[in-house]
Phi, psi and omega in degrees: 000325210278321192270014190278311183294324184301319181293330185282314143337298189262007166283308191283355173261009205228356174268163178290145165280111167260161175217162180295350170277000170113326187296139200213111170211138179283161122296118182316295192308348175275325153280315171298354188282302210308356186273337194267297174320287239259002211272312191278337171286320175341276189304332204270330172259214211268151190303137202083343190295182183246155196233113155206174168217135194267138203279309214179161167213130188235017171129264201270004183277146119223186196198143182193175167216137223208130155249149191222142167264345181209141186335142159263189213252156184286163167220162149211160188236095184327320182223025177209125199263160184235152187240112183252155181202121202274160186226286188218152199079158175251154187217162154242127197233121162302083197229136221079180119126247164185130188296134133276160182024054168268216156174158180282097149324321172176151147358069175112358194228117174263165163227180182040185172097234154203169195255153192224112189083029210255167176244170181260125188226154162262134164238146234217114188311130164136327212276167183229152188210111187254141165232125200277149210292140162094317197305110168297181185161133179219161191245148191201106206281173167293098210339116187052016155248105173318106135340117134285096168230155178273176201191070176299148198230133165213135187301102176314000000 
């Protein structure tokens, strides 16, 4: 009994708080959960997905967390610009320059092809990256280290 409470104790300290004013808080051990949390959605699809969960959606807003075990595909987003915050693992993130051969996914979100002329940044548990709405881009983790990252969407 004594460990049933705890766990359930400690499942409720470890989920996000919304309060009726809108305010939402992670607990670092629950961000520090996601490279591992999300490492069996990895292993369980198809080679290259992307592994996440999504934190929220506020309107103009949304907030999630995503791992890759292998390159993604370029995107661009038409009206949302994005905020990566590396967590854990290295990536290399492609960005600029203009999708090729891509196609439109839904409404403002191209996907696939490559991107061409675009530049390079390393990213590093701790970095941070804002990429602005329209901006191709694709993340691309470092040959066996997975990549972990969050990911704010904010509405242009």
């Amino acid at each position: 009994m004594k460990i049933a409470v705890t766990l359930l104790f400690l499942g409720a300290a470890l989920t996000p708080l919304p309060a009726q004013d809108g305010f939402v808080y992670w607990p670092a051990a629950k961000l520090k959960g996601y490279p591992s949390a999300l490492k069996a959605k990895a292993s369980a699809g198809k080679k290259g997905a992307l592994a996440s969960e999504q934190l929220g959606n506020f309107g103009n807003y949304t907030a999630m967390v995503a791992r890759r075990d292998h390159n993604g595909e370029p995107e661009v987003h038409a009206d949302w610009n994005d905020i990566f915050i590396a967590q854990d693992g290295e990536a290399t993130l492609l960005y600029g320059g203009k999708v090729e051969g891509g196609h439109e996914t839904t409404p403002g979100e191209t996907r696939g092809g490559k991107i061409v002329g675009g530049k390079e940044q390393k990213l590093a548990a701790g970095d941070m990256a804002i990429i602005p709405a329209a901006t191709p881009h694709q993340t691309n983790p470092a040959p066996g280290k997975p990549f972990t990252y969050m990911v704010i969407k904010v509405k242009k």
